[in-house]
Each structure stands twice: as structure tokens, then as C-alpha cells.
VEXTILUM-711860 format. One record per residue (C-alpha): residue in three letters; x, y, z. Coordinates in steps of 0.5 Angstrom, whole numbers, padded with zeros to 4 digits, always signed. Each point is the difference from the previous one (the first is absolute). Layout:
BEGIN
ALAXYZ/...
//
This chain:
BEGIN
UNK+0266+0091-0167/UNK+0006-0006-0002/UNK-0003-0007+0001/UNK+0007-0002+0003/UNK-0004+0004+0006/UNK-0002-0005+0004/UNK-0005+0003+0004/UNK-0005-0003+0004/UNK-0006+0004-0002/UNK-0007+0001+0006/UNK-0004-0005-0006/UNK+0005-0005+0001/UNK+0002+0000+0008/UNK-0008+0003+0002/UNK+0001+0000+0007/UNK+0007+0002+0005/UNK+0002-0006+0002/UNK-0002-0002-0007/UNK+0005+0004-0003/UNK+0006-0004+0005/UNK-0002-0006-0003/UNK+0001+0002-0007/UNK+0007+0002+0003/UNK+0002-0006+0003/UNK-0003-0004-0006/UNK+0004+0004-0006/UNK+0006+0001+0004/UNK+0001-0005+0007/UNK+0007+0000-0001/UNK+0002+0008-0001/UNK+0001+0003+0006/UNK-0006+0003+0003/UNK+0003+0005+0007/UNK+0006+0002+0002/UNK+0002+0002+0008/UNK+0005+0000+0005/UNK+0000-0006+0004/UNK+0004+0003+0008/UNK+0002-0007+0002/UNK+0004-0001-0007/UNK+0002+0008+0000/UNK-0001-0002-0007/UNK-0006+0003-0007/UNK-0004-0007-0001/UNK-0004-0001-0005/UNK-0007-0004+0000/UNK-0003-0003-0008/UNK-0008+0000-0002/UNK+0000-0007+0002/UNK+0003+0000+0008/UNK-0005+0006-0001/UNK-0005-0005-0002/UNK+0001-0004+0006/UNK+0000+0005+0006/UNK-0007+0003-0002/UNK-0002-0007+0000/UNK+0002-0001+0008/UNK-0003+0007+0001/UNK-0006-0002-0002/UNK-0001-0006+0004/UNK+0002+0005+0006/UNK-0006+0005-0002/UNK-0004-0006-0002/UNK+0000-0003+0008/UNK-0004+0007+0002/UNK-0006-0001-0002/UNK+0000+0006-0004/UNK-0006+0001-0005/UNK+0001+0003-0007/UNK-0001+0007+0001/UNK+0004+0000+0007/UNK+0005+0006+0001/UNK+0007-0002+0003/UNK+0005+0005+0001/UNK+0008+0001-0002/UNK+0004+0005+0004/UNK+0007-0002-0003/UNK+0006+0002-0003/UNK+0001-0001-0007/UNK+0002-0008+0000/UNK-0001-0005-0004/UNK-0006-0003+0005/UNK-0004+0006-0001/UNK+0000-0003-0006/UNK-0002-0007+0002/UNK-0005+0003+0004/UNK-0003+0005-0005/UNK+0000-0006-0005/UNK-0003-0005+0004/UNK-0005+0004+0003/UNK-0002+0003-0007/UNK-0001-0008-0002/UNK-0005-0002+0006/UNK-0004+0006-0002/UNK+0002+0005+0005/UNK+0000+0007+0000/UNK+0007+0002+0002/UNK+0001+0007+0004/UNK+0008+0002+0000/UNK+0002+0004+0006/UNK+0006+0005-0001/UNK+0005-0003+0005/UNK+0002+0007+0003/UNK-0008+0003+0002/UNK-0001+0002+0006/UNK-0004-0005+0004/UNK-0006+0004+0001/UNK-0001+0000-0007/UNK+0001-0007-0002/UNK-0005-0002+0006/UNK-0005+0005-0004/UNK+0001-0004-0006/UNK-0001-0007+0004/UNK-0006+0002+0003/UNK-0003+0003-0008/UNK+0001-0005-0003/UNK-0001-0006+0006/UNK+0007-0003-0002/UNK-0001-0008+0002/UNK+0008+0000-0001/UNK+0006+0002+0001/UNK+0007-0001-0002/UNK+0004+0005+0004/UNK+0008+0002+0001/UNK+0000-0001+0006/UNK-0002-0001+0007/UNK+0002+0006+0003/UNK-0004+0004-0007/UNK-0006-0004+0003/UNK+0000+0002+0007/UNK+0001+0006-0003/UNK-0007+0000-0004/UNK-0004-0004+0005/UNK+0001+0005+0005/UNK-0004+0005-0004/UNK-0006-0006-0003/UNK-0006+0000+0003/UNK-0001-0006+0005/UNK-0004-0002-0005/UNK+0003-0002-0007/UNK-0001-0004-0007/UNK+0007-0003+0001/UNK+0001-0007+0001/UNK+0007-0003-0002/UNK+0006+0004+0001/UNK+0006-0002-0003/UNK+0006+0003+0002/UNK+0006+0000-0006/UNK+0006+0000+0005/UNK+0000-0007+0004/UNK+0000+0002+0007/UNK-0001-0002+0006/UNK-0008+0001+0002/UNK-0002+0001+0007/UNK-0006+0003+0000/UNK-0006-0005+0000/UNK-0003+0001-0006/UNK-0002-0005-0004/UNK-0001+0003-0005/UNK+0006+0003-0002/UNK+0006-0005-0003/UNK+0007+0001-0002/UNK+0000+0000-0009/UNK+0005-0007+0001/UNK-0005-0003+0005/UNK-0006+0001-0004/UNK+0003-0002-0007/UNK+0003-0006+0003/UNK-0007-0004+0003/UNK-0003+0003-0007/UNK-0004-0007-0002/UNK+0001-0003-0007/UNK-0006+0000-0001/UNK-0003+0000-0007/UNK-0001+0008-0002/UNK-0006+0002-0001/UNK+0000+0006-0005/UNK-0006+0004-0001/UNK-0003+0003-0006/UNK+0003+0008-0001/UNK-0003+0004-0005/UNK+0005+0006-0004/UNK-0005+0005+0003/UNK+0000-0002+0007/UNK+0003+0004+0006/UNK+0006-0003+0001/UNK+0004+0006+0004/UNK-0003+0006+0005/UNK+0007+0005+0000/UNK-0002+0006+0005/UNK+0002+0007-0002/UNK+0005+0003+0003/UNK-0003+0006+0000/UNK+0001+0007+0002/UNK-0005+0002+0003/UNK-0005-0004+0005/UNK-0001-0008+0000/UNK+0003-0003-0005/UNK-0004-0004-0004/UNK-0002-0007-0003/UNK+0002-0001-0008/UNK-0003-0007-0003/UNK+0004-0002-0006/UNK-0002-0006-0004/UNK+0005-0006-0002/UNK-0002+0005-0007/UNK+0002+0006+0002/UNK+0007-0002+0001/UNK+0001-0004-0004/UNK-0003+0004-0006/UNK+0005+0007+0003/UNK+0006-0005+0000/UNK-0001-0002-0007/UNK-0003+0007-0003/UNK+0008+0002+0003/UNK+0004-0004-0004/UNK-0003+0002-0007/UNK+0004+0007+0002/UNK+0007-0003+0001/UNK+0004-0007-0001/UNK+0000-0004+0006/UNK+0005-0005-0002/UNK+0001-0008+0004/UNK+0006+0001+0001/UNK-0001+0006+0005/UNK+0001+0001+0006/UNK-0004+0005+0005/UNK+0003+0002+0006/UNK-0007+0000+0006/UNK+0000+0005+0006/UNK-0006+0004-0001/UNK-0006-0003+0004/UNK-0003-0005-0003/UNK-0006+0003+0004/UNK+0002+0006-0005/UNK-0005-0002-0006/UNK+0005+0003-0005/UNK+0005-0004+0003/UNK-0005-0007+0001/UNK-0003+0002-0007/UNK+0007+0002-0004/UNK+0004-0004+0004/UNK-0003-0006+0002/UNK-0004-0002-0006/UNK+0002+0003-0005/UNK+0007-0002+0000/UNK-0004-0008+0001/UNK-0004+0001-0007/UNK+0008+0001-0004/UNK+0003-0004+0004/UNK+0005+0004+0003/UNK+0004-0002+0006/UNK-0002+0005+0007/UNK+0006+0001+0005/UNK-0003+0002+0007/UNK+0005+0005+0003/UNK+0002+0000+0007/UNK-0002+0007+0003/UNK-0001+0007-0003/UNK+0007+0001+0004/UNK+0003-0005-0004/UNK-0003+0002-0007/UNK+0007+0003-0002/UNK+0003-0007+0001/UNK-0005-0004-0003/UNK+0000+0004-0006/UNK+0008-0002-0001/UNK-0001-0007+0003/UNK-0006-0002-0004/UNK+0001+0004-0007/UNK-0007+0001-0002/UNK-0002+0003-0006/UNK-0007+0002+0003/UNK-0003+0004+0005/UNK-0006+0003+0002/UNK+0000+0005+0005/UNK-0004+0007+0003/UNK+0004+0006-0001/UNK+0003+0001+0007/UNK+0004-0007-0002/UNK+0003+0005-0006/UNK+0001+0006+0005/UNK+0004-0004+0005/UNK+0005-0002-0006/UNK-0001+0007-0002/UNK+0002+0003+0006/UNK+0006-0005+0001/UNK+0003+0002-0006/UNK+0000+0007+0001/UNK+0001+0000+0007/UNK+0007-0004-0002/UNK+0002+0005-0006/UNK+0000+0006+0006/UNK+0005-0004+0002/UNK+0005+0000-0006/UNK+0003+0004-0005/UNK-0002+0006-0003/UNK+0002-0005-0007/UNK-0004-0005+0003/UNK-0006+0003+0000/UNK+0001+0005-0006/UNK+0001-0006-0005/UNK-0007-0005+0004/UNK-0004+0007-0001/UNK+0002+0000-0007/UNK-0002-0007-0001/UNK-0007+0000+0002/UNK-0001+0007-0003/UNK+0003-0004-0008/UNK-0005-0006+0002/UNK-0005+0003+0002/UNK+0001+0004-0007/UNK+0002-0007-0004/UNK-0007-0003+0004/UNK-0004+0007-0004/UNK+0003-0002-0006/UNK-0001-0008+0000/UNK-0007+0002+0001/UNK-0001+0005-0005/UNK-0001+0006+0005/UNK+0006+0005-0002/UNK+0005+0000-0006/UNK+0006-0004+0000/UNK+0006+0004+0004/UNK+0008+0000-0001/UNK+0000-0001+0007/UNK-0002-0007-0001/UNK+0007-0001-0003/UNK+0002+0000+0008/UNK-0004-0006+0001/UNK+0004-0006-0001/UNK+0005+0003+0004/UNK-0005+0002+0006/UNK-0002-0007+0000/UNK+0006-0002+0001/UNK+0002+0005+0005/UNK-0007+0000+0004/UNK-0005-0005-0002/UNK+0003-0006+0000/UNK+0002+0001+0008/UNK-0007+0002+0002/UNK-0003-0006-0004/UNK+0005-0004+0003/UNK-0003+0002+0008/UNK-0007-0002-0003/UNK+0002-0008-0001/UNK+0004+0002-0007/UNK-0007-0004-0004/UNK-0005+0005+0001/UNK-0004+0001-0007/UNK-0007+0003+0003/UNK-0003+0003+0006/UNK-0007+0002+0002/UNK-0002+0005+0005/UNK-0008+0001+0003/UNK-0004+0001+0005/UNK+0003+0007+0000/UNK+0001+0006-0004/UNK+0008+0000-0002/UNK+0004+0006+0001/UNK+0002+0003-0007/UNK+0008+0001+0003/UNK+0000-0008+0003/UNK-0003-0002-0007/UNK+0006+0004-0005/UNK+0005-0002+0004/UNK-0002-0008-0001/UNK-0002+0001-0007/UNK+0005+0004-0002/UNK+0005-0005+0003/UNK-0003-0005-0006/UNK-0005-0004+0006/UNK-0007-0001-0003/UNK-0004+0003+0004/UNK-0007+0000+0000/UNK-0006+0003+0004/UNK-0007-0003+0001/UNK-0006+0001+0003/UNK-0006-0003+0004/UNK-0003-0001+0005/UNK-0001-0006+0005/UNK-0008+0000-0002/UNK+0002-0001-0007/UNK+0005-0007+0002/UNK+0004+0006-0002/UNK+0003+0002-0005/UNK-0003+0004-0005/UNK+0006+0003-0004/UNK+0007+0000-0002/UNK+0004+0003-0004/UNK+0003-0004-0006/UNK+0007-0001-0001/UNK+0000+0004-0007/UNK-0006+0005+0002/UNK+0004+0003+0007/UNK-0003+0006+0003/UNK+0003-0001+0007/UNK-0004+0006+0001/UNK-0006-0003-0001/UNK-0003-0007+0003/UNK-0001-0004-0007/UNK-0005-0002-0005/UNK-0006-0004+0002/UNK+0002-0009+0001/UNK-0004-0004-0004/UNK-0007+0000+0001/UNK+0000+0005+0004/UNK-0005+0007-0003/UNK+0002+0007+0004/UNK-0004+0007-0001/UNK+0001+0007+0004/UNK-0007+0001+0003/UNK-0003+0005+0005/UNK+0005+0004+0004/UNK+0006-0002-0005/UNK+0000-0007+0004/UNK+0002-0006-0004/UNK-0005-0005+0000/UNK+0001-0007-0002/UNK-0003-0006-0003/UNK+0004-0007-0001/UNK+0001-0008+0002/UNK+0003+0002+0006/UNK-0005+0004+0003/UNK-0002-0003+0007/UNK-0006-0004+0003/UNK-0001+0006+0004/UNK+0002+0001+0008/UNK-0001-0004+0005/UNK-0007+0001+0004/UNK+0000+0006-0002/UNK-0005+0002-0006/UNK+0000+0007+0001/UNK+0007+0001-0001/UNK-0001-0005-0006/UNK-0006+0005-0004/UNK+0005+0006+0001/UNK+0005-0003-0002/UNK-0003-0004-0007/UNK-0006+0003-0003/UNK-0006-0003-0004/UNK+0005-0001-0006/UNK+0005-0004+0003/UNK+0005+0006-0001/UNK+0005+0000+0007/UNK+0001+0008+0003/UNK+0007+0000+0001/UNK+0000+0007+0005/UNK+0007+0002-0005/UNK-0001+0006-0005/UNK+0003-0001-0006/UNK+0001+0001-0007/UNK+0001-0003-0007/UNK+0005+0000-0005/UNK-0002+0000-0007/UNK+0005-0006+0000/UNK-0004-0003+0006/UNK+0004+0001+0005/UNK-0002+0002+0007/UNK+0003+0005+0004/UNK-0003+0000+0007/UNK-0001+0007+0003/UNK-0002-0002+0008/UNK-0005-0002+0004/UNK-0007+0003+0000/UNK+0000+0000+0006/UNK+0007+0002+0002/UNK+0000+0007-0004/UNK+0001+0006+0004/UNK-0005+0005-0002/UNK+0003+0009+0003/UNK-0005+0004+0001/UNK+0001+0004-0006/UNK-0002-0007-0003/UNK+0006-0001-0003/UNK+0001-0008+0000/UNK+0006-0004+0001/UNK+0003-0007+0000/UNK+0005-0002+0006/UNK+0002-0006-0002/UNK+0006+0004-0005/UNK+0002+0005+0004/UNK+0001-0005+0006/UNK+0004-0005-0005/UNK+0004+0006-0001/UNK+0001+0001+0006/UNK+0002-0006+0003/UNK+0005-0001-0006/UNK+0005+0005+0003/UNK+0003-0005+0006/UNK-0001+0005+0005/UNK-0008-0001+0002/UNK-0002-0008+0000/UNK-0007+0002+0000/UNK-0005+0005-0003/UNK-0008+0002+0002/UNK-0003+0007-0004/UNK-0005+0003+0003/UNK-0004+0006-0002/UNK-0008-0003-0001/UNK-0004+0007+0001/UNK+0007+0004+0001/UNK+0002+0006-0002/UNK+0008-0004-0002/UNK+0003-0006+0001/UNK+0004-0002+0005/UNK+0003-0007+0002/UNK+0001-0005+0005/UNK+0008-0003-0001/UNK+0004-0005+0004/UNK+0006+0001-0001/UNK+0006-0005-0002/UNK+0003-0003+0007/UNK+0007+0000-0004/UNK+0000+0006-0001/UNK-0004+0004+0006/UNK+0007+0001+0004/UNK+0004+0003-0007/UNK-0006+0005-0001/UNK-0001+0002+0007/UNK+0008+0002+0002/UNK-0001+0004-0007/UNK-0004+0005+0003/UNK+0003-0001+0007/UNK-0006-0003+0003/UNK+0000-0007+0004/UNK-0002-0005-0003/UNK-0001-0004+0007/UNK-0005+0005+0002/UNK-0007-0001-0003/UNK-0001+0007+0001/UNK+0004+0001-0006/UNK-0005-0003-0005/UNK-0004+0005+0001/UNK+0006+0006-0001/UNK-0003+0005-0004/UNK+0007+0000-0003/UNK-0002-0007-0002/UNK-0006+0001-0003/UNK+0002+0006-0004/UNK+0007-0004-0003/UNK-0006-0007-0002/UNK-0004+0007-0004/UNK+0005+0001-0004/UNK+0003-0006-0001/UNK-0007-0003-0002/UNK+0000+0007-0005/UNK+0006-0004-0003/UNK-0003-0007+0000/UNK-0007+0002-0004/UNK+0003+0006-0005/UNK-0003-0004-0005/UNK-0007+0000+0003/UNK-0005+0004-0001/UNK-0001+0007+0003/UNK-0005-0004+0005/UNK+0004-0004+0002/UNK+0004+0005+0004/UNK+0001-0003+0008/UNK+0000+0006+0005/UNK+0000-0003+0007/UNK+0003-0008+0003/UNK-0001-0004+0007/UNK+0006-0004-0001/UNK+0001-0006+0005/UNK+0005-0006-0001/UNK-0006-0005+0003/UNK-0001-0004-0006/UNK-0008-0003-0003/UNK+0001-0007+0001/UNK-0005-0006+0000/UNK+0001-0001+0007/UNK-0002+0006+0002/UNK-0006+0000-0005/UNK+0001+0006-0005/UNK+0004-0005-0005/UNK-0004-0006-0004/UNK+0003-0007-0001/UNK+0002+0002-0007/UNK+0003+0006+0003/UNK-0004+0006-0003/UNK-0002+0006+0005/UNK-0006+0000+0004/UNK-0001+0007-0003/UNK-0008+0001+0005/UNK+0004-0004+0006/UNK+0007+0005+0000/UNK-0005+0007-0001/UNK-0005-0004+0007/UNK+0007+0000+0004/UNK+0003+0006-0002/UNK-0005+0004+0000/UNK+0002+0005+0005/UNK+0006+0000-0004/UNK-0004+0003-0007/UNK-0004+0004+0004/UNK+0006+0003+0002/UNK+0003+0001-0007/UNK-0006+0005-0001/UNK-0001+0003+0006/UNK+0004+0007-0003/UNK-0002+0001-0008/UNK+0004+0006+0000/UNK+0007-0004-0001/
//
């Protein structure tokens, strides 16, 4: 790596807050965050030194609760720069800080609340407190809420405050900051997991910082950057890859104002960074070619044409495929396509990452094919997270990278990846069983995910142990592809594929609400009956579209029965996560009589 690099190393800034100091020394001038400010109706920007002085308040505030070193506060926050405040000022006094992702449902961050006895809590709003309160026992851990909004309190609580309030009768007292060693607990971050309760994930100050900067080995992050923040920083992709990371180069992060207004800010901010999960690429994916419908024949010929020659030049560049005449067009489709796409992503986007899912091979081709880096990783939240990432000039999108420095991989029993690395969790929160399932005597971490190795060490993840459909003929098959591919199509928003035990696969569609009434009227049924989703027309006419969709696929992943609905799986009726995957156990529970159904006649 070239010295001209000034990254922070773990040995230089030894602990989190460590790492904000060293920022703000070699650079207090630079700008540090960047947000939108709604009074001004304008983008403002923060510099490492003003940083400096807002975490210093925000000390003396944590410091007036009599917290002791190894206390738990909360965050339920948007991302902004007070939750940076809060985090790094927290982290400074020895505190263990638990984020909490702001769209929950109250019954789970109550869970949490209890798990971890949370003695504060900084929290949006008082009617998001209301809401959790009324789901705590009477009993709980919580002595301080610190409401972000400044409203009008009129419950008798003395224990909650408003954030101004509490910032402004901070004394000024001398701080009193305690020893952090690098391998302390610093954050306990709750899983969000697909099934059961979630689970408490400890990370050390090492665990994150070593992740962070194992990352930057595999490409240049440059001072000069800017990220665009929208995942939760309660994401430890976002909080990890986002947040620290970009502190360790140096680079500016810009927090954009909603997922609504992602488009917007990508024109205003113009970053040339972004981490994101898959649904983000989707979305812009979905949205291109929903506006391509829309146009001429011409339009849609000449973008098909100019994905198909990057892909084509993206093979070539990486010594995949043979140099092609068809490379000849390329200037021109540059010209015509890519520059206009690249403009509707700020016009300055040179790297894009995406994690925390698998990323569907078409979104993937269409990206990259339209000359944007874009490289798929992998990790889990237990290993702070990232495990691997592809490289710019080593890019299988097809795969999840090669191991990040420091980090050992290996195939174990049952084809499962295991892994062994800095980044490797303390264990979980209160619970050693789940910790010795998950960790073995050897200190190599059980990821559930079948996988396989490349010569090149690539890593090509299969699908979770678990989630693997077994037939009764023993033929055994990953789902996560076949709903991908599925969901791909814009016509179905949502996919599940069951067949544990079965004779075939059958699956549980929710049908793209846009499109319901076009599709309805099609096969003259009434789309504001419900009885028309369990039409035998229907289903028959999705069996042989999935037949369309998935020709590619093996034999067994032929589909032979649907149950199609429009109700979509959300967070808030509890068959999403937080991050958005499928809660697979949860969706099969609630339509059981559904998927009995689906099997009831075998002979079909």
C-alpha cells in the first residue's frame, strides 16, 4: 500500500474513540460529516474540529448520570450526526453502546432493553417511547430518556428529558476518562434474526477497527471522498464500513435525508462512494426498467445493447473472456447510455459495495455493465462484519470476494464456512450456550453458510445450512437463487420456496400491487375481489410464467403449485427483519394452512 495513504492503523488509534482522536489531530480543519440542515433548507457541513468540540458536551451530559465504565446506553436514531456524538462520547467514558434500529417494532427493542439492562436511552421521539414503554415490564433498567426531538414533556417522568435540555445543564466539569483497553466490549449489536429472538453480538473496540482497516487493504479510499450514509448505522456493515472506516481515511460522510429521498440526494450530494445492501440496487434496477417500459422500442434496444458490451468489456478488462468487435460500440454507448445513468447517480460515483445479502446476478450485469465498480462482500454481524470482498481487479460478482486481511477461511463439515479472524465476536450477550455453537474450542466461528472455495480463493456462498429444502427424493435445494430470480421479474415483490420433505416445490408469491389490476383484467378476473387470487386461472398462468423465469435453473427447481396474496411481509407485522431479509420460520408458521394446502393433491 502507498505511504501517501494515511490511514490510521488499530496499533495507532488502539481503541474507537482513540481512532476519532487521531482523526481530528491530523486533520481538524477537513471537513468531517456532511447533513442536510431543515431550517436552512440547505447541505452543511461539520469539520473534525467542531466534531472535537460537540463530543466534548456530549461527554459532560453522559458523565452527570453516574454511569459506571461497562454501563449500557441505547440509541434508537436515525442516521445524523448526534449519533455519532453519542456513540463516540460514550465509547470515551467506557460505555457499551447498543444501537437500536429506528424502524423496530417496540416489542423487540424492549426485548433488548430488558437483555441487555440498558441504563440509557436516547430515543427519536416521545411518541416512539410510548410506544416501547408500553410493551416494558414495570420493572426495567432504563433510568434516563433522552428524547432527540425537543417537545413538549408532559408526562411526570423525571427521568426523561428533552436531547436540548440535557445537553444544555451539562456541567463543565473536568472529564474523567477511563482507561479503554483494544480488546474491551464496546458495542453489543442484537441480530436480527430470521428466526427466534434475536441475539446479543459483543464486539470489542479491536473487532471494528481491525475489520475496518483489514477493508481498506482491498481498495483505495481516498481523503477526498465522500460517502453518502442511509443504511442504519445500527447495520454493522453500515457502522463498520461506513462510519469508521471512512474516519480511519479520512473521507467526508454525507447523512442522506431518507430512503425516499435517496435519488435526490445522490444528484445533490454527488458522492462518489456507497455501501449499500442488495434491495438498494434493486430498487434503482426496478426503476430503470420500469421507465424503459415506458419508452421506444429504440431506447430500450440501444440500453440493452450497452449493458450486454460492458458486461462483455467488465469480462475482458478482467481476463475472463476474449477481446470482441463488439467492444468498437463502446464509446459510443457510453456516450448515448452511461454517461445518463451515471449522471442520475450524482455524476461522481467511482465505488459501490453491497453486503448483507446475496446480490442478484441481473442487478449485478446491469451496474457493472454500465462501467460502476461494484463489489459484493460478505460477513456477519458476529464477525464486526465483513469477512470478504471482492477486489476491484479480482471481480467475480457472482462470488463474495477473497478473505480481508487477517482473516483465515475453510470449508468444514456439511460444506459450511467457517472462519477465523480479528474480527471474530467476544461471544454473545448472556447466553454461552449459544456462544459454544457458534465458536468451537479452536476459535474458528460456524457461519451456517454452505460454500465453496475457489483455486483463486474466491468465495461462492451456496445457502444457509439450515435453509436448504431437502425433496423426498432427497434431492437438495437452495432457495435463496430461485426466489432471487423470481423477484427479479417486477411482477412478484416477494418470493418464499417451500418443498422441506416434499415430493416438488411450490411457492408463496406476493404479487407486485402495481401490476395486480393489469394482470387481473388480463385473464378477465376482478382484481378487487380476493377471491380472485386464489383463481385456478391465476395460479396456473404464475406456473407457467415461473417456468419462464427459472429455465435456466436446474430440473429441480421446477415450481408446480403458488398461493399468490398482495399482503406484503413487513417489519411491522414481524416476517421481515430490520435489514429487510425474509423471516423464512416465521412466513411458513403464518401461512401454514396455506402450504399444507399447496400439497394436499399430489397428483397435480
Amino acid at each position: 500500500m502507498s505511504a501517501a495513504h494515511d490511514y490510521i492503523s488499530p496499533d495507532q488509534a488502539q481503541t474507537l474513540y482513540g481512532l476519532a482522536c487521531e482523526r481530528i489531530k491530523r486533520s481538524p480543519d477537513k471537513d468531517a460529516y456532511g447533513f442536510f440542515d431543515n431550517d436552512k433548507k440547505s447541505w452543511e457541513s461539520l469539520t473534525w474540529q467542531q466534531v472535537a468540540d460537540e463530543i466534548t458536551h456530549w461527554q459532560q451530559a453522559l458523565q452527570q448520570e453516574n454511569l459506571r465504565k461497562g454501563d449500557r446506553v441505547a440509541i434508537n436514531l436515525r442516521n445524523s450526526k448526534e449519533w455519532i456524538f453519542f456513540d463516540l462520547a460514550a465509547l470515551s467514558l467506557g460505555l457499551i453502546v447498543v444501537p437500536l434500529y429506528p424502524d423496530d417494532r417496540p416489542d423487540n427493542v424492549a426485548y433488548i432493553l430488558q437483555d441487555a439492562d440498558v441504563r440509557l436511552l436516547l430515543v427519536n421521539s416521545l411518541r416512539q417511547w410510548s410506544a416501547i414503554k408500553a410493551v416494558l415490564p414495570e420493572e426495567h433498567a432504563v433510568k434516563r430518556i433522552v428524547l432527540f426531538h425537543d417537545e413538549s414533556i408532559t408526562d411526570n417522568e423525571s427521568s426523561m428529558t428533552s436531547l436540548q435540555n440535557w445537553l444544555d445543564t451539562a456541567s463543565a466539569a473536568e472529564l474523567n476518562l477511563p482507561h479503554c483497553a483494544p480488546e474491551q466490549l464496546a458495542s453489543i449489536i442484537y441480530t436480527s434474526g430470521t428466526t427466534g429472538r434475536s441475539k446479543g453480538v459483543m464486539l470489542s473496540h479491536h473487532n471494528m477497527l481491525s475489520v475496518a482497516y483489514g477493508s481498506l487493504q482491498f481498495f483505495e479510499i481516498l481523503p477526498d471522498d465522500v460517502f453518502l450514509s442511509f443504511l442504519p448505522l445500527s447495520h454493522t456493515l453500515e457502522r463498520t464500513g461506513g462510519y469508521y472506516l471512512p474516519m480511519m481515511a479520512g473521507s467526508k460522510v454525507v447523512f442522506s435525508r431518507s430512503i425516499p429521498l435517496l435519488a435526490d440526494d445522490m444528484r445533490q450530494v454527488q458522492p462518489t462512494i456507497m455501501i449499500a445492501v442488495p434491495r438498494i440496487f434493486e430498487r434503482i434496477y426496478d426503476r430503470v426498467h420500469k421507465q424503459l417500459a415506458e419508452g421506444s422500442w429504440l431506447k430500450r434496444r440501444i440500453f440493452k445493447l450497452a449493458v450486454e458490451v460492458g458486461w462483455k468489456r467488465f469480462q475482458y478488462q478482467q481476463g475472463r473472456k476474449y477481446w470482441s468487435p463488439s467492444l468498437l460500440l463502446w464509446p459510443l454507448l457510453y456516450k448515448l447510455v452511461v454517461t445518463k445513468f451515471h449522471q442520475r447517480l450524482g455524476g461522481k460515483l467511482r465505488l459501490a459495495v453491497s453486503g448483507g445479502a446475496a446480490l442478484p446476478v441481473h442487478a449485478a450485469k446491469m451496474f457493472i455493465g454500465l462501467d460502476l465498480v461494484l463489489l459484493q462482500g460478505y460477513g456477519l454481524t458476529e464477525t464486526s462484519p465483513v469477512i470478504s470482498v471482492n477486489e476491484p481487479s479480482s471481480n467475480d460478482p457472482a462470488s463474495v470476494g477473497r478473505a480481508i486481511q487477517g482473516v483465515e477461511v475453510r470449508i468444514g463439515k456439511d460444506e459450511e464456512l467457517e472462519v477465523k479472524g480479528p474480527g471474530n465476536m467476544l461471544g454473545y450477550w448472556n447466553n454461552h450456550k449459544a456462544t459454544a455453537q457458534t465458536i468451537d474450542a479452536d476459535g474458528w466461528l460456524h457461519t451456517g453458510d454452505k460454500a465453496h472455495i475457489s483455486e483463486s480463493g474466491h468465495i461462492y456462498i451456496v445457502g444457509r445450512i439450515k435453509d436448504i429444502l431437502v425433496l423426498n427424493n432427497g434431492e437438495k435445494v437452495p432457495p435463496a437463487d430461485i426466489e432471487a430470480a423470481i423477484v427479479s421479474n417486477g411482477l412478484i415483490d416477494q418470493a418464499l420456496v417451500v418443498g422441506e420433505g416434499q415430493p416438488y416445490l411450490a411457492a408463496l408469491l406476493v404479487i407486485n400491487g402495481e401490476s395486480w389490476p393489469q394482470i387481473a383484467q388480463q385473464l378477465g378476473l376482478d382484481p378487487l375481489q380476493n377471491e380472485s387470487l386464489g383463481s385456478k386461472v391465476l395460479q396456473q398462468h404464475f406456473v407457467r410464467l415461473l417456468r419462464q423465469w427459472l429455465f435456466e435453473f436446474p430440473a429441480y427447481a421446477r415450481i408446480r403449485r403458488v398461493h399468490l396474496t398482495l399482503q406484503p411481509w413487513t417489519i411491522e407485522n414481524g416476517l421481515l427483519t430490520p435489514t429487510l431479509k425474509v423471516k423464512r420460520a416465521l412466513v411458513e408458521q403464518r401461512y401454514d394452512k396455506e402450504i399444507k394446502a399447496l400439497y394436499h393433491d399430489t397428483s397435480s
